[in-house]
C-alpha atoms as an extended CHARMM CRD file, in Angstrom:
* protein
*
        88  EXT
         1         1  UNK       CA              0.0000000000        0.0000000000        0.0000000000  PROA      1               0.0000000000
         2         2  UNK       CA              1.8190000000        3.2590000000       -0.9910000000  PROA      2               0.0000000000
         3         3  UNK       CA              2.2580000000        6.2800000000        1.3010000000  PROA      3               0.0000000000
         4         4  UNK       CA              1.1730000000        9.4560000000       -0.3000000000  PROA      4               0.0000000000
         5         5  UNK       CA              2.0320000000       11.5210000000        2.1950000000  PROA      5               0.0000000000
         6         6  UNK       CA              3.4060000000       12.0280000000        5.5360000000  PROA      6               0.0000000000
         7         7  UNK       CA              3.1420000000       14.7300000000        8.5600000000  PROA      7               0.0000000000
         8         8  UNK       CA              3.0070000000       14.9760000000       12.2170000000  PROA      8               0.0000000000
         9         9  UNK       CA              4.1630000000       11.1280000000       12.4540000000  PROA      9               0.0000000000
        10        10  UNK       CA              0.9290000000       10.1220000000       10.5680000000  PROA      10              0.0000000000
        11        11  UNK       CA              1.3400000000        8.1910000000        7.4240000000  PROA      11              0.0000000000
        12        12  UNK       CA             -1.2570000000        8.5260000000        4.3160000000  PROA      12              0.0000000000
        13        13  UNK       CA             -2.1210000000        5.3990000000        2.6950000000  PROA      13              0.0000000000
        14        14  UNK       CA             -4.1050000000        4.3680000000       -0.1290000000  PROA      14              0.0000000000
        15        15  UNK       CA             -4.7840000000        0.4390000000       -1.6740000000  PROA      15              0.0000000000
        16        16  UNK       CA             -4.7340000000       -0.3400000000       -5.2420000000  PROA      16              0.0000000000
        17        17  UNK       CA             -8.2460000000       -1.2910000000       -6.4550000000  PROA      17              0.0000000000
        18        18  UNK       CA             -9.7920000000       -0.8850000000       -2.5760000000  PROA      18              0.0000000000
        19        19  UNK       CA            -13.3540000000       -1.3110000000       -2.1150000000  PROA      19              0.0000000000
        20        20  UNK       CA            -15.8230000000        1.5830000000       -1.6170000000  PROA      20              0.0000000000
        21        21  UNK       CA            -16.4200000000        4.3690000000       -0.2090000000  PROA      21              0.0000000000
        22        22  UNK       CA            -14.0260000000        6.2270000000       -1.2690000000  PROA      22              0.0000000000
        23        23  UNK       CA            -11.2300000000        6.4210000000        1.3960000000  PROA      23              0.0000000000
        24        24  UNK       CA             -7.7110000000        6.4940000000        2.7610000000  PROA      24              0.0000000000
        25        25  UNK       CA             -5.8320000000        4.7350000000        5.3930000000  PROA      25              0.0000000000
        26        26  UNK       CA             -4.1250000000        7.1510000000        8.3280000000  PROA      26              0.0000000000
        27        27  UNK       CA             -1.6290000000        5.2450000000       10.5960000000  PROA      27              0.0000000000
        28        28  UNK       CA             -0.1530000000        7.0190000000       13.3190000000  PROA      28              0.0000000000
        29        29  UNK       CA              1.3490000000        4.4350000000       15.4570000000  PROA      29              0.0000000000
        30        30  UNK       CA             -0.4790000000        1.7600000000       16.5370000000  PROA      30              0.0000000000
        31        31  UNK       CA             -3.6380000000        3.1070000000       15.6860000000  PROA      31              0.0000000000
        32        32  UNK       CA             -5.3490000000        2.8860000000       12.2450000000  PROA      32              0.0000000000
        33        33  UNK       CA             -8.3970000000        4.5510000000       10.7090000000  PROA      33              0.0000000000
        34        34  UNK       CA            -10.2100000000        4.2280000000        7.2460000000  PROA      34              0.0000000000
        35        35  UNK       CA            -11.0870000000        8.1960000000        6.2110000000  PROA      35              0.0000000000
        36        36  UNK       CA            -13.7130000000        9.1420000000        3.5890000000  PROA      36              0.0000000000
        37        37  UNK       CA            -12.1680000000       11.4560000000        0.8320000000  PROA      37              0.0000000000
        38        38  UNK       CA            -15.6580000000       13.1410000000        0.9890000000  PROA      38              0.0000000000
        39        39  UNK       CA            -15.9890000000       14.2410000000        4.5270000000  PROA      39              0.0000000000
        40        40  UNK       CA            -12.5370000000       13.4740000000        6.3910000000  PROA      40              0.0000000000
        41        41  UNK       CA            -14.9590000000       11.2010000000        8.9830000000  PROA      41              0.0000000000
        42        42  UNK       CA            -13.3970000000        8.1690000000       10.6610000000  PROA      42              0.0000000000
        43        43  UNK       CA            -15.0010000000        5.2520000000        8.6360000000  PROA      43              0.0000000000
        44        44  UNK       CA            -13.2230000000        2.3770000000       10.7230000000  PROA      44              0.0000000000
        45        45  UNK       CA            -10.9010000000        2.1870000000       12.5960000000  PROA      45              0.0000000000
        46        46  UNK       CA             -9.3560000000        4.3680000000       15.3740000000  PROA      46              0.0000000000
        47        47  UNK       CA             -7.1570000000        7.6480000000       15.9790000000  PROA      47              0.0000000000
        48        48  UNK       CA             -6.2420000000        9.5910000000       19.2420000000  PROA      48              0.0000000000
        49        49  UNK       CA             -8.3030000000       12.8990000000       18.8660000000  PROA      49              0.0000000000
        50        50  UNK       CA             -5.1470000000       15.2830000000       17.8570000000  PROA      50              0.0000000000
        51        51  UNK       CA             -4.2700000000       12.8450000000       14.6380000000  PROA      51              0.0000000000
        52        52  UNK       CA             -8.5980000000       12.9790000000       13.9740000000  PROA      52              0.0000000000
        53        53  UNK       CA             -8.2920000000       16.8770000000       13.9200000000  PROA      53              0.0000000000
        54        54  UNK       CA             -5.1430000000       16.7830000000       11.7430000000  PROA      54              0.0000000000
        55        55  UNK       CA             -5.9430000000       14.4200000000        9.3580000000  PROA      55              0.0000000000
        56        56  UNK       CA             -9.6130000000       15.5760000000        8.7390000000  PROA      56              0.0000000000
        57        57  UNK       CA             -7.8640000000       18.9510000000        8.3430000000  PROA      57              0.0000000000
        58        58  UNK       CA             -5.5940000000       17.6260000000        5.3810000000  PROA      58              0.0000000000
        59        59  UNK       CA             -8.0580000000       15.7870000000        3.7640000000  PROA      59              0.0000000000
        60        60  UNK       CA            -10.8740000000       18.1640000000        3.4550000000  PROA      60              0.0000000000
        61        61  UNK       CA             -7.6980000000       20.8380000000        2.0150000000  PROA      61              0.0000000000
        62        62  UNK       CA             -6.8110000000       17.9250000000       -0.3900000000  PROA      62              0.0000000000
        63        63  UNK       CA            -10.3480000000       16.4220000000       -1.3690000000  PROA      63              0.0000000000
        64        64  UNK       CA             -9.4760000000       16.9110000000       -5.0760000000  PROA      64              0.0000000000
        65        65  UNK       CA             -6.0490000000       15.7390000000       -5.0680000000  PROA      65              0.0000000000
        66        66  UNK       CA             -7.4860000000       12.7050000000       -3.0010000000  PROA      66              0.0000000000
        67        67  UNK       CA            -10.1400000000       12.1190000000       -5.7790000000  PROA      67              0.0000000000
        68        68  UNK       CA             -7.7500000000       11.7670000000       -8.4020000000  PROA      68              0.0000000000
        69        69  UNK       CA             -5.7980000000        8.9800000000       -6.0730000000  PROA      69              0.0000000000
        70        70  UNK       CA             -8.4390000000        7.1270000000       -5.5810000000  PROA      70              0.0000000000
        71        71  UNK       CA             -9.3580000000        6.9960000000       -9.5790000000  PROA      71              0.0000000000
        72        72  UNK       CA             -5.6170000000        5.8470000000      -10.3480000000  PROA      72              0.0000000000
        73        73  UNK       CA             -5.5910000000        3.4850000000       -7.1450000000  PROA      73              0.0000000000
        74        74  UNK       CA             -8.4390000000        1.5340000000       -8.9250000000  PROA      74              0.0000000000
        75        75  UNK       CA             -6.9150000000        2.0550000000      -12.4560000000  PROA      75              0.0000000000
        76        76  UNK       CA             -3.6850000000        0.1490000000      -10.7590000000  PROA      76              0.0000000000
        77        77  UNK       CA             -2.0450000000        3.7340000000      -12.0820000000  PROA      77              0.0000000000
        78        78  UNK       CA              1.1610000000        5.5930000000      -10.3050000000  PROA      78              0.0000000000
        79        79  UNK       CA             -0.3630000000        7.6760000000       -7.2960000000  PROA      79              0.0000000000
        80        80  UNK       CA              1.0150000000       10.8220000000       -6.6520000000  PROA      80              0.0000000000
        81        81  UNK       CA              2.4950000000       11.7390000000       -3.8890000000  PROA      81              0.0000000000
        82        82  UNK       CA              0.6610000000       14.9280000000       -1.4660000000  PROA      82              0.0000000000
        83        83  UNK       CA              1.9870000000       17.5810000000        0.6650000000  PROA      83              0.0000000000
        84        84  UNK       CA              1.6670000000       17.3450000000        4.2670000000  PROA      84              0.0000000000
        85        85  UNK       CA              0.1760000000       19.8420000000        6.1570000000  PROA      85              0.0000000000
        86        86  UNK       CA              3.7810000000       20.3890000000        7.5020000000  PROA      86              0.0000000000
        87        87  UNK       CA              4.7780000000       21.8010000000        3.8940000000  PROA      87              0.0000000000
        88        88  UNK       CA              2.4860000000       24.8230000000        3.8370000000  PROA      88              0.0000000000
């Protein structure tokens, strides 16, 4: 599963072909949460309530980037790699 991106100790992951919703993996850890692209809500999973606030922070700034990830994740494509919220 590749990393797209990486901040605050909290690694961004995405699966090739996953199932739906649309989502990403945040592992920060030994905790792990599925995210929805569309909302930044926990879908599974569990993260300590500073990582939540982070990462639902990132991925409501990055919905569109996300989108396209999640079209070449099931197209078995190259993902592309996103800034942290430590690079802006």
């Amino acid at each position: 599963m590749p990393t797209i991106s990486f901040f605050y100790g909290i690694a961004i992951r995405m699966y090739f072909r996953d199932h739906a919703p649309p989502h990403f993996h945040a592992v920060y850890g030994e905790y792990e949460a599925f995210i929805s692209i569309e909302t930044g809500e926990i879908l599974a999973g569990h993260l300590p309530k500073t990582a939540t606030r982070l990462v639902a922070q990132w991925a409501l700034a990055r919905r569109a980037e996300l989108r396209a990830n999640w079209q070449r994740a099931l197209n078995s494509q190259p993902l592309e790699r996103l800034a942290g919220l430590e690079d802006e």
